[in-house]
C-alpha positions as CSV (number, residue, x, y, z in Angstrom):
1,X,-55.4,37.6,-83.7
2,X,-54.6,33.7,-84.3
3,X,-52.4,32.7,-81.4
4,X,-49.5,30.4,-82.1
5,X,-48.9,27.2,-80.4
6,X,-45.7,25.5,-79.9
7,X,-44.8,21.8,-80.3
8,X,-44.5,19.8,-76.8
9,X,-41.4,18.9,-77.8
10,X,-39.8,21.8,-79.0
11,X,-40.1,22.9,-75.4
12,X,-38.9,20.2,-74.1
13,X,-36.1,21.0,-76.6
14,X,-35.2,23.9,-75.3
15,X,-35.2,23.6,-71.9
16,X,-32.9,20.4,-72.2
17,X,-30.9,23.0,-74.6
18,X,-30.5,25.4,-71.4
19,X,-30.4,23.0,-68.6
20,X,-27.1,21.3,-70.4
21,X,-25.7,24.6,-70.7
22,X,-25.9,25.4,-67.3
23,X,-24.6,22.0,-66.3
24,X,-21.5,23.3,-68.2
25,X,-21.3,26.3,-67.0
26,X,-21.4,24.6,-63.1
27,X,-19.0,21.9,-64.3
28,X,-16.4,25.0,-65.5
29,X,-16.6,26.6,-62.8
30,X,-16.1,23.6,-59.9
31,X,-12.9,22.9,-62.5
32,X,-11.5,26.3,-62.3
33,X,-11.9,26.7,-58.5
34,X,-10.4,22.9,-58.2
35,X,-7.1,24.2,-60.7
36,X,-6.1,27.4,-58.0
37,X,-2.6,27.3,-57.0
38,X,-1.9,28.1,-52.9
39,X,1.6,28.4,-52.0
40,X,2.6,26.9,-48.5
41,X,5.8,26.4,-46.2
42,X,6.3,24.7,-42.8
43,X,8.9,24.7,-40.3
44,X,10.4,21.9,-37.9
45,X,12.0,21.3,-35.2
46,X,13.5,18.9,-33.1
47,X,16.0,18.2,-29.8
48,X,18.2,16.0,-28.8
49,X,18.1,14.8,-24.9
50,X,21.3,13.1,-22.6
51,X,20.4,12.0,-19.1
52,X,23.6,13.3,-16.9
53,X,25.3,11.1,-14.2
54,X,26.0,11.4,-10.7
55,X,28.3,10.5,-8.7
56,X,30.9,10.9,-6.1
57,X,34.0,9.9,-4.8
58,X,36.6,10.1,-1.8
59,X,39.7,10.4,-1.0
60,X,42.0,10.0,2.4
61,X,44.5,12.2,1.5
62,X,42.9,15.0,-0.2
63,X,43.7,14.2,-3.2
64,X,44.0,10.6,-5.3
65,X,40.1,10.2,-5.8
66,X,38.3,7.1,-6.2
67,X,35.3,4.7,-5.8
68,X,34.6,3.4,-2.4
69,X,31.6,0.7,-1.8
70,X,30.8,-0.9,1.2
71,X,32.4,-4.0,0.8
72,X,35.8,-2.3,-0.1
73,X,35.5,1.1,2.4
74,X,38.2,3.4,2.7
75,X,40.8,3.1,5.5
76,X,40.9,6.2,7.5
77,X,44.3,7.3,8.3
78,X,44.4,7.7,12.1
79,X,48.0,8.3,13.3
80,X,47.0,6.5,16.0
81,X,45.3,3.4,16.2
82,X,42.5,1.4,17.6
83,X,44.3,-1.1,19.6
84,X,46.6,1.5,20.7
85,X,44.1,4.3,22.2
86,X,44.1,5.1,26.0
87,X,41.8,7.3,28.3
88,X,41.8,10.9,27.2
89,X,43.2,10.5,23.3
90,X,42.1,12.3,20.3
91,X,43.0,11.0,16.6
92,X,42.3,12.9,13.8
93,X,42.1,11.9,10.5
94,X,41.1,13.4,6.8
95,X,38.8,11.9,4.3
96,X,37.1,14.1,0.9
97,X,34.2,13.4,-0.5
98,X,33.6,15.7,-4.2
99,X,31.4,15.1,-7.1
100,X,33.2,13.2,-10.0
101,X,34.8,15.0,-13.4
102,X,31.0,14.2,-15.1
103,X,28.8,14.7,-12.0
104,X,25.5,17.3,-11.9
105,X,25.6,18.9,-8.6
106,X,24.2,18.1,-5.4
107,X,24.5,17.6,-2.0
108,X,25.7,15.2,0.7
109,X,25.4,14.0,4.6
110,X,27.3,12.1,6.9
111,X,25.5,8.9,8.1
112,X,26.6,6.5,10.9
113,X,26.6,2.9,10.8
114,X,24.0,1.8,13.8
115,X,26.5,-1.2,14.4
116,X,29.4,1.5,15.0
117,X,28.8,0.7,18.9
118,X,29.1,-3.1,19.2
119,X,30.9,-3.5,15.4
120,X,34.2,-5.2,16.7
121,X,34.6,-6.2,20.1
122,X,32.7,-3.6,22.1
123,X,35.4,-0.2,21.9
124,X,32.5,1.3,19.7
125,X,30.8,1.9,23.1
126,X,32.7,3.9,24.7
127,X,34.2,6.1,22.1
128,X,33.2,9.0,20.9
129,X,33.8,11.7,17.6
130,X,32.9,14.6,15.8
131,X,33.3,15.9,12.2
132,X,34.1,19.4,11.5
133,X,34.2,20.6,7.6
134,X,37.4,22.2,6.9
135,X,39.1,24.5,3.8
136,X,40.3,23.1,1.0
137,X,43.9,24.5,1.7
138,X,43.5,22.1,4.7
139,X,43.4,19.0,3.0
140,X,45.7,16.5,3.8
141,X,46.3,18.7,7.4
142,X,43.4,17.5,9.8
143,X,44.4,18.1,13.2
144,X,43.3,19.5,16.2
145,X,43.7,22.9,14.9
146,X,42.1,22.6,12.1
147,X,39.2,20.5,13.5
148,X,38.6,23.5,15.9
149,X,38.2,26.1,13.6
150,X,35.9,23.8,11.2
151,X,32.3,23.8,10.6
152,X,30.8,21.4,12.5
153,X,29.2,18.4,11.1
154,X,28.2,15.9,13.9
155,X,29.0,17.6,17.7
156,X,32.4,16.4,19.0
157,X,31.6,13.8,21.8
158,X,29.2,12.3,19.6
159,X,28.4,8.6,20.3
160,X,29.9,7.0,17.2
161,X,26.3,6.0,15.9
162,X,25.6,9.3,15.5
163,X,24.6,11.0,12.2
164,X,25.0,14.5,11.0
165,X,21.9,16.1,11.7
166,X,18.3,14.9,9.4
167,X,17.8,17.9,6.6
168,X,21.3,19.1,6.7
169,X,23.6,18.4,3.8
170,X,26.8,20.2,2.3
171,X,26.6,21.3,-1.5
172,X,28.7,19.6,-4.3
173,X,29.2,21.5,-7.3
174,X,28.8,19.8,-10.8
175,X,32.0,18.1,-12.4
176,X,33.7,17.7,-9.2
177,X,34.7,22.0,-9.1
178,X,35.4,22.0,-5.4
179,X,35.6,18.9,-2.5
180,X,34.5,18.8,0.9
181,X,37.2,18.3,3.6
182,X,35.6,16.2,6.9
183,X,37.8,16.4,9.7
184,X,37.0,13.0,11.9
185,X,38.1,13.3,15.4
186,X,37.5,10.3,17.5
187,X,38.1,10.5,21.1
188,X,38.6,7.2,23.5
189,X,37.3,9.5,26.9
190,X,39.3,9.8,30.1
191,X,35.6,7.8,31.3
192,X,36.3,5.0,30.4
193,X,36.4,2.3,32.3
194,X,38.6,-0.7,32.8
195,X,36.2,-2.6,30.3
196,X,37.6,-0.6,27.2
197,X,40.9,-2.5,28.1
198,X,41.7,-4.7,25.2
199,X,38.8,-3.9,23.2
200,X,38.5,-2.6,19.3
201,X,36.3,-1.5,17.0
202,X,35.9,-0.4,13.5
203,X,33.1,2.1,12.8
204,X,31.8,3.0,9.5
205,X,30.5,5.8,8.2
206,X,28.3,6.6,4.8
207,X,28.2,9.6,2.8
208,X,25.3,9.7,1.0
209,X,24.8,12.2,-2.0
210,X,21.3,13.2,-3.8
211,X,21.4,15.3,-7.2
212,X,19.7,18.7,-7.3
C-alpha cells in the first residue's frame, strides 16, 4: 500500500494550532484562580495609660494637711518649749503624715537629721526622744498616755540623731484613706549637766515615703 506523506508545514501547522490552545487554556485558568473572592475580618485593640502620683503630706494638729519642704518645715507644737526645758521634762507633741487625696499607696520612715545634736547651740546633745505611732482617734491628743500605749517608732531615750530603725516603714493607703499619728516625746534628762544651762536646739526630722 502507497503510504502518505504530510507537508512539513502542515505539521508545523498543527502543532502551533495545539500549542496556542493550550496557552489559552493556561491563561484561563491562572485568570479564574486570580478572580476568587476570600472574605476576611480583623479585630483591634488599643489602651490608654496615666502614670499616678505620689505624695504626702502632714499635719500638726491632726487635721489641716499640707506640703512641708525643708526650707519651710513644720513647727511642732510642744507645750513646752526649748528654752524653757529643765532636768527631768517630757514634751509631747503630735504631727500626721498621710498620703494625699490622688496618692498610690506606700510606705514611710522616720529619719533624723545628723545635725540634730549640735543644730542650735549644743541642747541637741543632751536631749533625748522617742516616737510612738498612735490611733487615729488620738489625733490632736498626744500625751504621755497616749505615747505609752503607742507603737513604738524610735525607742524613747533615743539620742535625737536617731532614726527609726533601716527596713522598717508604716503603710499609707492610696488617696490619703487613713493617716499615721507619731507621737514625739522629747525628754531634756535629769543627767544633764550644768552645760545644758542656757542652751537650745532645733532638731529636724524627715519622713520619707516610697510608692509600692
Amino acid at each position: 500500500m502507497p503510504r502518505h506523506s504530510y507537508p512539513r508545514n502542515r505539521r508545523v501547522s498543527r502543532f502551533t494550532r495545539l500549542r496556542a490552545i493550550l496557552a489559552g487554556a493556561l491563561v484561563f485558568g491562572v485568570g479564574a484562580t486570580a478572580t476568587l473572592a476570600s472574605w476576611n475580618d480583623s479585630e483591634t485593640a488599643t489602651a490608654g495609660f496615666t502614670a499616678g502620683r505620689f505624695d504626702i503630706v502632714g499635719s500638726v494638729n491632726g487635721g489641716a494637711f499640707g506640703q512641708h519642704g525643708p526650707s519651710a518645715p513644720a513647727a511642732l507644737n510642744f507645750p513646752v518649749p526649748v528654752a524653757g526645758m529643765a532636768p527631768g521634762t517630757t514634751s509631747y507633741a503630735l504631727f500626721s503624715v498621710k498620703g494625699s487625696a490622688t496618692t498610690v499607696a506606700g510606705a514611710v520612715s522616720l529619719a533624723a537629721a545628723a545635725t540634730n545634736a549640735t543644730s542650735g547651740t549644743g541642747l541637741g546633745a543632751f536631749l533625748t526622744y522617742g516616737v510612738t505611732s498612735i490611733p487615729s482617734g488620738s489625733a490632736g491628743a498626744c500625751t504621755a498616755t497616749s505615747f505609752a500605749a503607742g507603737a513604738t517608732v524610735v525607742a524613747p531615750g533615743s539620742p535625737v540623731t536617731a532614726s527609726q530603725p533601716a527596713g522598717v516603714s508604716l503603710p499609707l493607703r492610696a488617696k490619703g484613706a487613713t493617716q499615721i499619728n507619731y507621737c514625739f516625746a522629747v525628754t531634756l534628762p535629769t543627767t544633764a549637766t550644768n552645760d545644758a544651762q542656757g542652751k537650745s536646739a532645733a532638731p529636724v526630722w524627715t519622713f520619707n515615703a516610697v510608692s509600692s
